[in-house]
N, C-alpha and C positions, 0 to 999 in steps of 0.2 A: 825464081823471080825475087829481084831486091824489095824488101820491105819499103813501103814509102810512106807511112802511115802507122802510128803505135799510141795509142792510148791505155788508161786504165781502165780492167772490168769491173762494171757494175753489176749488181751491189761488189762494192769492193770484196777482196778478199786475198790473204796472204798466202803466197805461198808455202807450204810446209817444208816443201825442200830448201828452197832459197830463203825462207823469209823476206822476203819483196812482194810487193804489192803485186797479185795478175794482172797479165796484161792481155790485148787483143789487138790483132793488125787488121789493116787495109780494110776489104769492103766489112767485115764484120764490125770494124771502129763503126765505120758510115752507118752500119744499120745500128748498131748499139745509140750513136747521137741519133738519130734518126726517133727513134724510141724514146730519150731523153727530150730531145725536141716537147715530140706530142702530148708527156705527161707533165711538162712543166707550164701550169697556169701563168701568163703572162703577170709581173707584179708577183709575182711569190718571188721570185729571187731578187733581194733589195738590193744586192752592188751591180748587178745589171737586169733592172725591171723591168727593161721591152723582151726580152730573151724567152722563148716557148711560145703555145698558141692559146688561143680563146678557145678551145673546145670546151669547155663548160660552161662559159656562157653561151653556149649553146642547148645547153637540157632544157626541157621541158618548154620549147618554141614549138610552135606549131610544124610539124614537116611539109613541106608545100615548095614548089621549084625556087620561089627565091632564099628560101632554107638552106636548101642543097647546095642555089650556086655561092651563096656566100658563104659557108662553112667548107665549100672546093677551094674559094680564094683565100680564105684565113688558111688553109695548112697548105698551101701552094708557095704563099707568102711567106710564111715561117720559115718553109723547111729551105727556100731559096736562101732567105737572109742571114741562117745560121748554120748552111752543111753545104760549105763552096766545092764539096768533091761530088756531089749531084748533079748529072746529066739526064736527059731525056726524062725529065721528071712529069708524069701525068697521075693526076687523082682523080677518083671514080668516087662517088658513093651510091649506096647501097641502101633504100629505105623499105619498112614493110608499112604496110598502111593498119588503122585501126584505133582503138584509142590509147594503146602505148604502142608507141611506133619502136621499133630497132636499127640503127642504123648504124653501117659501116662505112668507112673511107677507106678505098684498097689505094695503095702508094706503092706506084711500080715508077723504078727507073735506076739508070744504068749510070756506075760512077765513074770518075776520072782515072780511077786506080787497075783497076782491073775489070774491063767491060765485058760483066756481066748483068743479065737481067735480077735484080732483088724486088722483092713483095713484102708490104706490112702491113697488115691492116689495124685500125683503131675503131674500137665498139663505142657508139655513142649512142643512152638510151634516153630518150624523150620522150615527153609526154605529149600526145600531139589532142588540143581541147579539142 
């Protein structure tokens, strides 16, 4: 299969043999951005400060259905706007009840590159009063 896709991996690092920077192809790029997406606070990065999600303004809100569904559409939103090789993209989350709740977002979906099924999940802890 032709490469159609090559970025750099993060955390960067050089090669010893080459001296170049590693790098990663195809759907591993996708989940690597995918991962960069989710940990980039929207407004951290000043020369493009819509770029990543609101997941942290997400802590310590109550967990309760309109929680859920708005913090499905904050990273549905995101990961649309910023990872155009995303197909069949569906987010799930995952909450435990109690008075710190734990909650995960399982992100399954299938890229433009090579269709297959990929999974990430992002742990978001909250405090629910």
């Amino acid at each position: 299969m032709e490469t159609t896709l090559r970025g750099w991996k993060f955390p960067i690092e050089i090669d010893k043999n080459t001296g170049k920077i590693k790098t990663i192809e195809d759907n591993e790029n996708v989940k690597q951005a995918v991962k960069v997406i989710l940990g980039t606070q929207r407004h951290e990065r000043k020369i493009v400060p819509n770029f990543g999600t609101d997941l942290r303004a997400f802590m310590f809100e109550i967990v309760d259905p309109r929680f859920i569904s708005n913090l499905k559409t904050s990273i549905s939103s995101s990961l649309k706007l910023w990872e155009s090789h995303i197909r069949d993209l569906n987010v799930s989350i995952k909450a435990s009840s109690g008075p710190v709740s734990q909650v995960e977002a399982v992100i399954d979906y299938i890229t433009d590159i090579e269709p297959t099924q990929e999974q990430i999940s992002a742990r978001i802890d909250s405090n629910d009063r």
